[in-house]
GUMIKOL-7520 format. One record per residue: residue number from 1; residue in one letter; chain; x, y, z of N, C-alpha, C in turn. Coordinates in steps of 0.05 Angstrom, whole numbers, padded with zeros to 5 digits. Layout:
N
  resi  resn  chain     n_X     n_Y     n_Z    ca_X    ca_Y    ca_Z     c_X     c_Y     c_Z
   NUM     A      A       X       Y       Z       X       Y       Z       X       Y       Z
...
END
This chain:
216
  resi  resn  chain     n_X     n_Y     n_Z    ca_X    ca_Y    ca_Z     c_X     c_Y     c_Z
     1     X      A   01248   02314  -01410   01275   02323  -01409   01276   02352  -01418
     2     X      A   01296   02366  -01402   01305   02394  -01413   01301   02399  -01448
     3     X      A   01284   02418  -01463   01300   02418  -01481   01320   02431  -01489
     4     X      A   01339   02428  -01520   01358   02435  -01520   01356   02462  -01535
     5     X      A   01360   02491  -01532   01359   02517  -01532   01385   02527  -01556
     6     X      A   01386   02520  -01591   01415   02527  -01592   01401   02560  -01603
     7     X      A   01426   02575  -01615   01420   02604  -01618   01435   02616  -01607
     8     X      A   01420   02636  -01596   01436   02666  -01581   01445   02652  -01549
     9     X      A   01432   02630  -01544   01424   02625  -01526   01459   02612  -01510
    10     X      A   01475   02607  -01533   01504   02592  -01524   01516   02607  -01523
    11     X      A   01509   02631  -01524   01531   02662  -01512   01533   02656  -01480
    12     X      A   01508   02655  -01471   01504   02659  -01445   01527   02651  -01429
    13     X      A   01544   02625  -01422   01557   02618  -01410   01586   02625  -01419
    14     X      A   01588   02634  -01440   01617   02649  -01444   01613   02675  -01437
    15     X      A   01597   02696  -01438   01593   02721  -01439   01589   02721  -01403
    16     X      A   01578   02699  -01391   01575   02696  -01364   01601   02698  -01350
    17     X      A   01617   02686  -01359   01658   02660  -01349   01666   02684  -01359
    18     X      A   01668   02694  -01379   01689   02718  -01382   01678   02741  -01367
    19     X      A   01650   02754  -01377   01648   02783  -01357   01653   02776  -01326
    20     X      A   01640   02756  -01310   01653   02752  -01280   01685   02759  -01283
    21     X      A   01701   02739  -01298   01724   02745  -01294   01735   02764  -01293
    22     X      A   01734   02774  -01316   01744   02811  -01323   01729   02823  -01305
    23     X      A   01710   02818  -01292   01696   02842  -01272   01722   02840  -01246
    24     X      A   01731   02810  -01242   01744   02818  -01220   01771   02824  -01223
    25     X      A   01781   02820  -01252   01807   02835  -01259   01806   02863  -01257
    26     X      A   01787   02872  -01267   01789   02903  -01265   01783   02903  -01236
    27     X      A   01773   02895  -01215   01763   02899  -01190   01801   02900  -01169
    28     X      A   01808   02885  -01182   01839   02880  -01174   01856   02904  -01180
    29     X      A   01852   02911  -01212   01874   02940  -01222   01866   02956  -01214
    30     X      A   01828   02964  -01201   01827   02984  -01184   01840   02980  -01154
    31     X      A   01846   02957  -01147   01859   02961  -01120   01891   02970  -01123
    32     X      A   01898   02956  -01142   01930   02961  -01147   01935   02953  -01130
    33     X      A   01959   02959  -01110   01972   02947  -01095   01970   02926  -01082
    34     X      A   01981   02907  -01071   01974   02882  -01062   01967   02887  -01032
    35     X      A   01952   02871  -01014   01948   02873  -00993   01963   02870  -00981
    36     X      A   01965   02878  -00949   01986   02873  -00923   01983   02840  -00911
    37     X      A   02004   02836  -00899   02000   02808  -00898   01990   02804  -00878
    38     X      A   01977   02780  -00869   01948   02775  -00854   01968   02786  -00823
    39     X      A   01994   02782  -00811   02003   02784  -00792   02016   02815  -00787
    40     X      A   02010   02826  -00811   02020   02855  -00804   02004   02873  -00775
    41     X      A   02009   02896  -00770   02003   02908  -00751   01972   02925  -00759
    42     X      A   01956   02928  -00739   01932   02945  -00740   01934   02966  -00748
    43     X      A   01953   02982  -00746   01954   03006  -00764   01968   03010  -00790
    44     X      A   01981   02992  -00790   01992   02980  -00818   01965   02980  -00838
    45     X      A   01954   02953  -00825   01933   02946  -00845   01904   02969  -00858
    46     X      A   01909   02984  -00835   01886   03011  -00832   01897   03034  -00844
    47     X      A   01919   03042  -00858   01932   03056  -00867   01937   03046  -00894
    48     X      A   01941   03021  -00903   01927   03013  -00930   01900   03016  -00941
    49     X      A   01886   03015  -00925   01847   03013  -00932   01845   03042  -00928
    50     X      A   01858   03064  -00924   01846   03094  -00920   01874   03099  -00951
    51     X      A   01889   03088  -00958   01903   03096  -00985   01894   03089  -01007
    52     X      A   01887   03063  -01006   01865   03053  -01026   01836   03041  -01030
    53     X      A   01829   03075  -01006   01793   03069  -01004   01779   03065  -01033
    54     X      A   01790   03079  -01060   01786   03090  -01073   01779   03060  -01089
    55     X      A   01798   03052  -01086   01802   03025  -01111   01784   02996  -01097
    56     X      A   01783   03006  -01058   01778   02981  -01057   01748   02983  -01057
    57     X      A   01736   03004  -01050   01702   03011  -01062   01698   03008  -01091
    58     X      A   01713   03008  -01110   01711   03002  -01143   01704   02974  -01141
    59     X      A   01727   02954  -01129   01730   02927  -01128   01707   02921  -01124
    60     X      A   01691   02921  -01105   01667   02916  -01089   01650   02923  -01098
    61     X      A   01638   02943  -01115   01625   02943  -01141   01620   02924  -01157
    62     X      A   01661   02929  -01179   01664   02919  -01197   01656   02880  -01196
    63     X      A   01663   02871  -01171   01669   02841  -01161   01637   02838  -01155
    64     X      A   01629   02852  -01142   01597   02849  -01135   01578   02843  -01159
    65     X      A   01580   02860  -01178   01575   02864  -01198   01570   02834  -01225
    66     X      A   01593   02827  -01220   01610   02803  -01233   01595   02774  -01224
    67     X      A   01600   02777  -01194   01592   02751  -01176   01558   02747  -01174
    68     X      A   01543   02773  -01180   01522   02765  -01170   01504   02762  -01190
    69     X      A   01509   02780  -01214   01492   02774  -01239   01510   02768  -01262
    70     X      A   01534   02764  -01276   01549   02751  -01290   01546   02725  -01283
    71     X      A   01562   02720  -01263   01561   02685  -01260   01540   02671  -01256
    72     X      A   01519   02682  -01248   01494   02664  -01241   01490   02665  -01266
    73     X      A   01488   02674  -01286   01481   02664  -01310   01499   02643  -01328
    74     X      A   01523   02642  -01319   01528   02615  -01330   01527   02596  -01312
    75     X      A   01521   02595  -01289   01511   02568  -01271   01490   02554  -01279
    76     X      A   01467   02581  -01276   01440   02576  -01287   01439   02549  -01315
    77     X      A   01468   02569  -01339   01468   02552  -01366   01480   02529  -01360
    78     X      A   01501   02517  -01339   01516   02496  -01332   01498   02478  -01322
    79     X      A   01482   02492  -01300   01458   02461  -01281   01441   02450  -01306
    80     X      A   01427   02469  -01320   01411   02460  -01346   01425   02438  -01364
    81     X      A   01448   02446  -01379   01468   02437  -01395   01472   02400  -01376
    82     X      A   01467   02401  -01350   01485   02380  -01338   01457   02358  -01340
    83     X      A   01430   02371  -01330   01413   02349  -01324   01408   02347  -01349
    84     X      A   01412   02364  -01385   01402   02360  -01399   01424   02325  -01410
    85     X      A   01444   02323  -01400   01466   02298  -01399   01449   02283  -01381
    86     X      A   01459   02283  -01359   01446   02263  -01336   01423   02257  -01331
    87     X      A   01399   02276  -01338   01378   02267  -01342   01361   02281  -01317
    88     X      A   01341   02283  -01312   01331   02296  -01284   01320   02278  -01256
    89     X      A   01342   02257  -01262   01338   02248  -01233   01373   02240  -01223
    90     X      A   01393   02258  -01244   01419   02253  -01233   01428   02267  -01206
    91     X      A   01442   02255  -01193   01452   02278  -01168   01475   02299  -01180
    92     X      A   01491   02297  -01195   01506   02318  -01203   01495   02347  -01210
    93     X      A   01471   02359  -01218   01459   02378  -01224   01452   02397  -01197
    94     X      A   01445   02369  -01185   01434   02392  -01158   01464   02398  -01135
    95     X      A   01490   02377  -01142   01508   02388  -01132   01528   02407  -01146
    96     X      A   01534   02404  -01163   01541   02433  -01170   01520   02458  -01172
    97     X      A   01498   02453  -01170   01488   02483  -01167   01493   02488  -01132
    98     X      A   01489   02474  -01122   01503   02478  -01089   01529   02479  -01091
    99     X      A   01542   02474  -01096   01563   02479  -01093   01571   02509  -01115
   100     X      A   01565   02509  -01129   01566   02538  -01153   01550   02562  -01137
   101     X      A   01532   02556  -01121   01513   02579  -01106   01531   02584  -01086
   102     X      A   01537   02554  -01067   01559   02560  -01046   01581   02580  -01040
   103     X      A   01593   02582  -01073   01622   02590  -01063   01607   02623  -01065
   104     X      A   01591   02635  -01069   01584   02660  -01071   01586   02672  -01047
   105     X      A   01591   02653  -01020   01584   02662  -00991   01604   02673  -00991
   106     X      A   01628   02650  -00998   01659   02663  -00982   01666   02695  -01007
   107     X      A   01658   02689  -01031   01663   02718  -01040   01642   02749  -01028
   108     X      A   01623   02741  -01018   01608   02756  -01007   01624   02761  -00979
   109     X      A   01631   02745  -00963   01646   02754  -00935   01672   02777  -00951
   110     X      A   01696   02761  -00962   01710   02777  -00973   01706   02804  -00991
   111     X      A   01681   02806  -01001   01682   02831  -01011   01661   02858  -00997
   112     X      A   01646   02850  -00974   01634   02853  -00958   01654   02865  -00935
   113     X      A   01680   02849  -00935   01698   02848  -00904   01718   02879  -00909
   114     X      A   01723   02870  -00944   01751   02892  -00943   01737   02915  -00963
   115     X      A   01705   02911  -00962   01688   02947  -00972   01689   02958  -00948
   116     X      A   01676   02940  -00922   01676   02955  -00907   01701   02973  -00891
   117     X      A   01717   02947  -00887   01747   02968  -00881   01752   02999  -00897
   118     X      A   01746   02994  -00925   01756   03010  -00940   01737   03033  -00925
   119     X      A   01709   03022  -00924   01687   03044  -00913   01697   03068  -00885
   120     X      A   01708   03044  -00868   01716   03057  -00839   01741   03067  -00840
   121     X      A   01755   03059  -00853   01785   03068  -00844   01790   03103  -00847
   122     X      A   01799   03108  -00827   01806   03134  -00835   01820   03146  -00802
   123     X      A   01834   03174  -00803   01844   03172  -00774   01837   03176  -00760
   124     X      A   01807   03178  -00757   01793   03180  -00733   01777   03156  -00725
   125     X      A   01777   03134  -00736   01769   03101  -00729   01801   03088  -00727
   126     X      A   01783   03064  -00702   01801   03050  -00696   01813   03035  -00714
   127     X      A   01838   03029  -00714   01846   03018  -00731   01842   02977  -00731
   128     X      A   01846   02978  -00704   01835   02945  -00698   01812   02941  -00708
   129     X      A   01795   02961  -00720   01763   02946  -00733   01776   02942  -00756
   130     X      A   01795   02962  -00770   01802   02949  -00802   01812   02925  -00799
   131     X      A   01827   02921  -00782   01845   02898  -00784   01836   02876  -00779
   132     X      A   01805   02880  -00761   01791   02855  -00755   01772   02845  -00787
   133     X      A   01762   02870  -00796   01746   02870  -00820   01765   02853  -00849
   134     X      A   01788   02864  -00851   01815   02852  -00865   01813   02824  -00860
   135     X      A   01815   02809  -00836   01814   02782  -00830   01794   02770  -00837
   136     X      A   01773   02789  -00838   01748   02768  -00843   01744   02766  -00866
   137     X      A   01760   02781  -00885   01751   02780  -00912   01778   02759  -00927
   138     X      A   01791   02762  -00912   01819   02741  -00923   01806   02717  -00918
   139     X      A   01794   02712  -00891   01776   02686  -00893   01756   02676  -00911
   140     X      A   01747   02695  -00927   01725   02693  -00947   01739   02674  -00966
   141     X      A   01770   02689  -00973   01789   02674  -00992   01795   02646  -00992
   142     X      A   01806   02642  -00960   01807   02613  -00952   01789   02593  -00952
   143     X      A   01765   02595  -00958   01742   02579  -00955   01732   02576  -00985
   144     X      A   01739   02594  -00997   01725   02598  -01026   01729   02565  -01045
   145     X      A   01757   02557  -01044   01757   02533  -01057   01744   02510  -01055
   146     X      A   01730   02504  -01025   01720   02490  -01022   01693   02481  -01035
   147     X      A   01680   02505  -01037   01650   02496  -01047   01659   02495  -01082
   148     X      A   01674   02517  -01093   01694   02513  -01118   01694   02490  -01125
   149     X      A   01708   02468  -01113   01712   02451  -01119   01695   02423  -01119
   150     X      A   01668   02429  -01100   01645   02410  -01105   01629   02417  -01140
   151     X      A   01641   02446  -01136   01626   02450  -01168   01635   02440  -01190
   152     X      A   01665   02444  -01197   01676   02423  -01208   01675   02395  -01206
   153     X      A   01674   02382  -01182   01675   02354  -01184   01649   02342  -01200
   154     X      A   01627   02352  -01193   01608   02347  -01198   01602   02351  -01235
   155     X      A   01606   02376  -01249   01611   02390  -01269   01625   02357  -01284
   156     X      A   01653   02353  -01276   01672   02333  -01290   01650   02301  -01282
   157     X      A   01644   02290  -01264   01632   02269  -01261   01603   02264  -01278
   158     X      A   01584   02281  -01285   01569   02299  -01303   01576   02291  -01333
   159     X      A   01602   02300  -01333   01612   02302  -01367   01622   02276  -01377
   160     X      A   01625   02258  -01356   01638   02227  -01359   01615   02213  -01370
   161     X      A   01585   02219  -01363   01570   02207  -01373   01556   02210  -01400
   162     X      A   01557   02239  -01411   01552   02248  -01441   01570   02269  -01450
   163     X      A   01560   02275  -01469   01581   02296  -01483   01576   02324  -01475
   164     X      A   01585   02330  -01450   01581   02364  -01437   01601   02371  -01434
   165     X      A   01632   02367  -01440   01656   02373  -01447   01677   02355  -01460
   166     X      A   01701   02368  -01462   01712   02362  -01483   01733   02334  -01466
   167     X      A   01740   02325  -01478   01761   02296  -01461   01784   02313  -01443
   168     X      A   01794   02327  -01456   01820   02326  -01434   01807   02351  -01411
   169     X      A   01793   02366  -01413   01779   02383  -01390   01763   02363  -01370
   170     X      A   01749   02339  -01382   01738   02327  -01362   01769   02313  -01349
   171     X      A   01782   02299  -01366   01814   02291  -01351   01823   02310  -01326
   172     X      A   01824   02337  -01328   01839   02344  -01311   01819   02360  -01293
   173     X      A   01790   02360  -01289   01777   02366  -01276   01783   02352  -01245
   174     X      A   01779   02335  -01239   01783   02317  -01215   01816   02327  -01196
   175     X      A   01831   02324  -01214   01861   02340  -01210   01856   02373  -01198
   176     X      A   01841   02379  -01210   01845   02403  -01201   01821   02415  -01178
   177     X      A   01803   02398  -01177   01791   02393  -01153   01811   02392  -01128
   178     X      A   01823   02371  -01130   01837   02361  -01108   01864   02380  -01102
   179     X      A   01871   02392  -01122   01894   02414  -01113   01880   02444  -01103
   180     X      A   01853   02455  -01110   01845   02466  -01099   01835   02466  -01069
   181     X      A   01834   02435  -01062   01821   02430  -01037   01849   02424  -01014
   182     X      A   01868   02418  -01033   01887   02416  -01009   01910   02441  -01015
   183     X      A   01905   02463  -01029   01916   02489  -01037   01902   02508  -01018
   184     X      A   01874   02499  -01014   01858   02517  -00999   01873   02537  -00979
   185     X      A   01889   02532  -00965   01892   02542  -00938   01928   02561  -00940
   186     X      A   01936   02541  -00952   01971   02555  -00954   01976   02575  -00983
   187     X      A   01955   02568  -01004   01953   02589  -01030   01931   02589  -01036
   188     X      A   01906   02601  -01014   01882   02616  -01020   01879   02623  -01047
   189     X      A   01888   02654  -01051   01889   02668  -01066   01902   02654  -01099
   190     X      A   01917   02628  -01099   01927   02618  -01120   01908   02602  -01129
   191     X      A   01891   02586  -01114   01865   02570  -01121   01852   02588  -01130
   192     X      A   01836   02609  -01125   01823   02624  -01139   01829   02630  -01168
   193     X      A   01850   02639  -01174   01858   02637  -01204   01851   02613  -01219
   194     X      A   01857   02590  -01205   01861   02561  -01218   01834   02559  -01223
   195     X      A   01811   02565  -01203   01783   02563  -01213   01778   02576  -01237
   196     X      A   01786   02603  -01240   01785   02617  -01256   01790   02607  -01286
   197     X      A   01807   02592  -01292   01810   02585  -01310   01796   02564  -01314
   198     X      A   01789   02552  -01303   01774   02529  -01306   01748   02541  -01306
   199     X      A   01739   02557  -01301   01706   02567  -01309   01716   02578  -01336
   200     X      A   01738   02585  -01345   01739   02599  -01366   01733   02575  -01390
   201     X      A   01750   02558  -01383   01751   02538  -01399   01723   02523  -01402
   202     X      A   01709   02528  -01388   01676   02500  -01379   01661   02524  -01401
   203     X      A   01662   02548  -01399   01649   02573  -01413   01654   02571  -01444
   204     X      A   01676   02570  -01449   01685   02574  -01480   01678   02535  -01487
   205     X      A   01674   02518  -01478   01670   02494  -01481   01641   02492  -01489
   206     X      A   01624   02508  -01466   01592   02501  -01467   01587   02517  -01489
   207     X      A   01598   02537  -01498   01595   02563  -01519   01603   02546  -01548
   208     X      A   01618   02526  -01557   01628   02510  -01573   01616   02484  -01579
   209     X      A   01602   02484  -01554   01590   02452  -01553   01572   02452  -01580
   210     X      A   01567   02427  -01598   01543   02423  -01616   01536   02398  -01607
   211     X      A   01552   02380  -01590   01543   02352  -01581   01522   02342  -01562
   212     X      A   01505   02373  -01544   01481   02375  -01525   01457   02367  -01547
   213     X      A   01463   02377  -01570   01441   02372  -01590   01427   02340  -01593
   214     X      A   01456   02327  -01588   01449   02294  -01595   01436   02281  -01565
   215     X      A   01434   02290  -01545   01415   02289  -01523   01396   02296  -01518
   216     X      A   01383   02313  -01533   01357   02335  -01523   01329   02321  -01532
END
């Protein structure tokens, strides 16, 4: 079995859940303004991405930044943390790390979709490429809850069997699975927050935990 690692070592997944997060809050106050809405006009949308090239190349940094080496380090601490519960022949370990690796795609389309806009827009490009690039990255949004929410399910089913969180977080894990999965499509962008907090909470939980000790 895993052993159990305590020390410096229970920073990791809080210092992981909070810097992602704040990486993409600040990635947001460099965009400031809110986006155009998915049905606005091609030069609409291309006349936003050439006003706030500035903020939305920060974002794409700042979010890149966040998504690719912040959070893999508390996944990394979460799959460990889960088989060190379940044991290493549970299925929960290997699905939330699929599903925790997963959702990186749709934030990679989305921050990939509206750098590049930010990259092209200007008045000598067409404006239909921003507006196509815009779409593809709003799609990143729409898809994102899905694998989100295998990570959670799995994470909460995981914690039902030993002590890898606290009672009412595993309670409302399942719940909030299912409102992310059927939020997916009509409040994208509102599921994402909801994850958010809920990694915030699984972070400051694993960072508190002393009960991995009585498994190891």
């Amino acid at each position: 079995m895993t052993p159990y690692r305590p020390g410096g070592e229970r920073y990791v997944p809080l210092v992981g859940a909070i810097g992602f997060l704040l990486s993409l809050a600040l990635g947001a106050a460099a965009v400031g303004e809110s986006s155009p809405a998915g049905d606005a006009p091609a030069a609409e949308i291309a006349a936003y991405f050439v006003e706030r090239q500035g903020g939305h190349l920060a974002n794409t940094f700042l979010a890149g930044v966040g998504s690719f080496v912040l959070y893999p380090c508390f996944l990394a601490y979460l799959w460990r943390a889960i088989r060190l519960v379940e044991g290493e022949d549970g299925l929960c370990a290997p699905a939330a790390l699929i599903g925790g690796v997963a959702l990186l795609g749709p934030l990679l389309i989305q921050l990939a979709g509206w750098g590049a806009a930010a990259l092209q827009a200007g008045q000598q490009r067409d404006p239909a490429v921003a507006a196509a690039l815009f779409d593809l990255g709003s799609t990143g949004l729409l898809i994102f809850p899905l694998p989100a929410a295998l990570l959670v399910v799995a994470t909460t089913l995981a914690a039902r069997s030993g002590p890898l969180l606290p009672r009412w977080l595993v309670r409302v894990g399942l719940p909030v699975a299912v409102i992310m999965v059927v939020g997916a499509f009509p409040l994208g962008p509102f599921m994402f927050a909801l994850f958010g907090l809920w990694l915030l909470a699984v972070g400051i939980a694993l960072f508190r935990s002393t009960s991995l000790k009585a498994v190891a």
